[in-house]
C-alpha positions, 0 to 999 in steps of 0.5 A, a space after each residue: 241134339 248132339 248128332 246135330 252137333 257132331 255132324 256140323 262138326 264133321 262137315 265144317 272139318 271137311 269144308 275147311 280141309 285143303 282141298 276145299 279151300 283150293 277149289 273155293 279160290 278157284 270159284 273165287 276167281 271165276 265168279 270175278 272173272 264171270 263178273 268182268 267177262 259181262 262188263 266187257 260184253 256190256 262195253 262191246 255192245 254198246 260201244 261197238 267200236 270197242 270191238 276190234 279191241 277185243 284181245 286188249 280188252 280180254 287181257 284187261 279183264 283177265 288182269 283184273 280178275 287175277 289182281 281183285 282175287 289175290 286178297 279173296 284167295 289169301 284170305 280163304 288160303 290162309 290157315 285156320 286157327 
């Protein structure tokens, strides 16, 4: 049962070593991005007349990703004790 333990340990050190932690927020902000890139798409078909403003509507969502992120990334950022 101690090899369990030891390798639990070993992988927990890995996830939580800096390299992992930047990638998580990466995955952060793209699985919020994704989610607010179907919005859009969901507005754009079915309110067609949206469509021309389709650079407004990407740089509103590209917005709103970046500040819905801030608190997930500063959370997984943040160094463990």
């Amino acid at each position: 049962m101690a090899a369990g333990k030891e390798t639990f340990e070993k992988f927990l050190n890995l996830y939580t070593a800096a390299p992992f932690r930047l990638l998580e927020s990466g995955l952060i902000f793209a699985v919020i991005y994704h989610a607010l890139n179907g919005a859009r798409i969901i507005v754009v078909d079915f309110w067609p007349q949206f469509g021309r403003y389709q650079k407004v509507l990407w740089r509103a969502q590209l917005t709103l990703a970046v500040l819905i992120s801030i608190p997930g990334i500063i959370a997984t950022l943040r160094p463990i004790y």
